[in-house]
N, C-alpha and C positions, 0 to 999 in steps of 0.2 A: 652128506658130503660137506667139508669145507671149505668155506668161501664160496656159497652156493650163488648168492647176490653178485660178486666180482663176476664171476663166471657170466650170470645175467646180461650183466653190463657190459663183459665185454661182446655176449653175442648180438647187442644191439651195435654196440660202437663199431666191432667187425662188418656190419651192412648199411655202415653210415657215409655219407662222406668226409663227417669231420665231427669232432667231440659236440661241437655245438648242436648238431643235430640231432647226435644221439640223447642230448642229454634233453633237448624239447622232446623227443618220442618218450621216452622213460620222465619225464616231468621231474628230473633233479637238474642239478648247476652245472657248470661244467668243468668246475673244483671237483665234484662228489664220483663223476665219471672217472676224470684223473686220478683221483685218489683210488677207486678201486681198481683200476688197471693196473696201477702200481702196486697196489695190495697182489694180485694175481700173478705180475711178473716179478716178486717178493718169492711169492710159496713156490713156484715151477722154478726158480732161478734161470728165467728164460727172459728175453725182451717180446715182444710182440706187437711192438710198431717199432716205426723210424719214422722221421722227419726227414723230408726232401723237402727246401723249401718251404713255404708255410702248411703244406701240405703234412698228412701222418697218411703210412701206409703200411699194410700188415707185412711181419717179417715172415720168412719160410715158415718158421715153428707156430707162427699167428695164423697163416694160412691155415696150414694142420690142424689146428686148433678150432677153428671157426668149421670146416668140415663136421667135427665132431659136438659142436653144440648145436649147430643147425640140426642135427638128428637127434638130440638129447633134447633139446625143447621142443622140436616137432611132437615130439613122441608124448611127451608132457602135456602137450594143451592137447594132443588128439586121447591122454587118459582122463583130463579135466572135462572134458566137452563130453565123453561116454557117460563119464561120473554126472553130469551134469544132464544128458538125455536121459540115463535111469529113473533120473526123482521125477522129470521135465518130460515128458515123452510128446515133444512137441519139434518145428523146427523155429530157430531163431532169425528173421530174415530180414535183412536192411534191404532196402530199397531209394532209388531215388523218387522223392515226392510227388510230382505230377504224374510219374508213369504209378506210382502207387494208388493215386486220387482217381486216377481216369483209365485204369486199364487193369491193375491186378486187382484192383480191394473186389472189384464186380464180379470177377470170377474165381473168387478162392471157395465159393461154394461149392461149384461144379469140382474144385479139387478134393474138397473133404467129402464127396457124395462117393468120389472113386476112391478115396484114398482111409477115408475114416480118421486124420491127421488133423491137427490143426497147425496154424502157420500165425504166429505171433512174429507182428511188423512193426520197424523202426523206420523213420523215414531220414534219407541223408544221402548227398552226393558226393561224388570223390573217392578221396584213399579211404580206408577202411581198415580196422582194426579185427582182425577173427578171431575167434578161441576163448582166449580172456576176459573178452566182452559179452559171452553165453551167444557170442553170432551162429550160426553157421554157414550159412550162405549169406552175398552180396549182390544185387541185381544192378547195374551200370551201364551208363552210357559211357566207352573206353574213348574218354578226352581227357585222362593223365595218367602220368606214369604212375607204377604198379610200386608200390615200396617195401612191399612186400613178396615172398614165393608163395604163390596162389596159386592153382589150377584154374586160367582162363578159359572159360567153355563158351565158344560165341553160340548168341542164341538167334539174332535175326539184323541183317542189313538195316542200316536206317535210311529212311527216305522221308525226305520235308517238301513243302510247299505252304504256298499262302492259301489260309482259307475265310469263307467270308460268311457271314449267316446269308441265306436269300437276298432275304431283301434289302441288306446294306449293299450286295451285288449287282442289284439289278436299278439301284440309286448312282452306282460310279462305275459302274460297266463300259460308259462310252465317252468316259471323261477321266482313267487311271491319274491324273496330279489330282484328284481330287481324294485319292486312297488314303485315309490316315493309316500308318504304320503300327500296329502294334508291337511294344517291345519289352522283354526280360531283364531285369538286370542280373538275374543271373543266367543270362545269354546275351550280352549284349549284341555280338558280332552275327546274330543269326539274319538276319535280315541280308547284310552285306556279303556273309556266305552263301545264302543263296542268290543274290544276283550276279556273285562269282561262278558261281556252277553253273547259272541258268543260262549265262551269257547276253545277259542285257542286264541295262544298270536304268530302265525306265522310270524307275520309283524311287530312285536312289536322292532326289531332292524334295522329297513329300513330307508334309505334316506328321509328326508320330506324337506318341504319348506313353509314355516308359510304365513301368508296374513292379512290383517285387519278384515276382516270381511269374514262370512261366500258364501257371495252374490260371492267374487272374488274367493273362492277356487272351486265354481258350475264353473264358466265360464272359470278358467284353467281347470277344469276334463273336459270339454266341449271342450276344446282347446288344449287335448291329453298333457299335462304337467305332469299328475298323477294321482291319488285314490284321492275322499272324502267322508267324509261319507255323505251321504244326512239324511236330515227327507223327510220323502216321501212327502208331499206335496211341498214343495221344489223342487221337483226335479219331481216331475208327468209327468207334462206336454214335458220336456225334453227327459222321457223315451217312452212317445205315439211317439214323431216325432222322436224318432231312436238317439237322438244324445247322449242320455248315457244307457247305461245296468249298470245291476246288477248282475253280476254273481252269486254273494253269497248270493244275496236276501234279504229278509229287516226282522227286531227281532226289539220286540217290547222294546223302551225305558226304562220305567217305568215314564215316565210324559205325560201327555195329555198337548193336546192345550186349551185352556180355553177363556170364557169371561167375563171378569168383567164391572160389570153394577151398578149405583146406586143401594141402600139398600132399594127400593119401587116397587112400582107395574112399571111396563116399559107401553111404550106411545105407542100408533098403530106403530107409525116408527119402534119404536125401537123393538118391536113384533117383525114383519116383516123383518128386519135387521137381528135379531137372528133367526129365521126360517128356512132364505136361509143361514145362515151360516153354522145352523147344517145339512140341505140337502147337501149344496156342498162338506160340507168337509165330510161325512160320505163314499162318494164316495173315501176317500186318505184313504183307508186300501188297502194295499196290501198282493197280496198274498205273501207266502213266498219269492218264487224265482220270478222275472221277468226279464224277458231276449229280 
């Protein structure tokens, strides 16, 4: 076909808000987007934006147009990702980090003992790129928007609280200002969302001490240094072998864990893949309290 690249580019800049964006998702200029849009409404002798404003917006014939590359590239990356399971007879799965350290890496055995699969892991939070990156599935916590047409398949409620190893609980039990706060930075706000939900803000002027990531504030609460909050699956396993309680108990987030999967019918793996995912995890609802 020609002008396969214009066409490309315009099915990115058609699901963008603005060339600028399109042109950071495709990692060209936003000279090289322009120009190929105008290369495309060249060869159709058609326009396919307008400007309202500083704004660009698809014309009827752009509209039309965009219908039909969404099905031409869908179709595309779901015959790259087959051509790609052929040689590969694996699943490709991103994941975000903590829940991949503390909760899937431990039980992907129990999957390949049912499944005879293996499941090669990238760890990463956020939007997510499918198809062209050899992914095929995404495991997420759903706190942003989707920039993508995914098949959202929610896999289990989130529910958080603070938890404490023993014995740093049974040291600030009867003296909470004395609780240092454990915190994410890539969560900052969790602490303050939950004493939004919990409806007391008791702790809300206590000593903390920040970390990189969520994964190192589990293994200081684990290592009596302070409070964090967990997501319970997160933190499950930790609380069957004793080495953290919940005093306060777990209240539900308001976000699920979610999977995002190609925009098509899914393959026996990846059936299979989602099946044990929604079994395992349906088992991480906690009751309120667990101690």
């Amino acid at each position: 076909m020609r002008h396969l690249k214009a066409f490309h580019v315009f099915h990115v800049a058609a699901s963008s808000p603005s060339y600028t964006e399109a042109a950071n998702r495709l990692n060209i200029t936003h000279g090289a987007v322009s120009k190929q849009i105008k290369v495309l409404e060249n060869h159709l002798s058609l326009p396919l934006f307008y400007r309202q404003g500083r704004n660009l917006h698809l014309t009827q014939e752009g509209e039309l147009l965009k219908d039909y590359t969404e099905q031409a590239f869908q179709a595309l990356d779901a015959g790259v990702n087959r051509l790609y399971r052929m040689k590969n007879p694996c699943l490709e799965v991103s994941c975000e980090p903590t829940l991949t350290m503390r909760w899937l890496m431990p039980r992907l055995a129990d999957f390949y003992l049912s499944s005879g699969a293996d499941v090669r892991l990238s760890t990463a939070g956020g939007p997510v790129t499918l198809g062209t990156t050899g992914l095929s599935l995404a495991i997420r916590r759903d706190d942003f928007a989707l920039s993508h047409d995914y098949q959202k398949i929610r896999l289990v409620d989130e529910w958080v609280g603070p938890v404490f190893s023993p014995e740093y609980w049974e040291q600030v039990k009867h003296d909470p200002g004395k609780i240092k706060l454990l915190h994410s930075q890539t969560r900052p706000q969790a602490w303050d969302d939950w004493s939004s939900s919990y409806g007391d803000t008791f702790l809300a002027g206590n000593a903390g001490q920040s970390f990189a990531h969520f994964y190192f504030c589990f293994q200081a609460a684990v290592d009596g240094l302070g409070a964090a909050i967990g997501s319970y699956p997160l933190v499950v396993d930790d609380l069957k072998r004793g080495n953290l309680i919940a005093p306060f108990g777990f209240i539900p987030s308001g976000h699920d864990y979610i999977l995002l999967s190609h925009n098509r019918e899914p393959d026996e793996l990846e059936q299979k893949f989602t099946h044990w995912l929604q079994s395992n995890l349906s088992a991480c609802v906690p009751t309120r309290v667990e101690r």
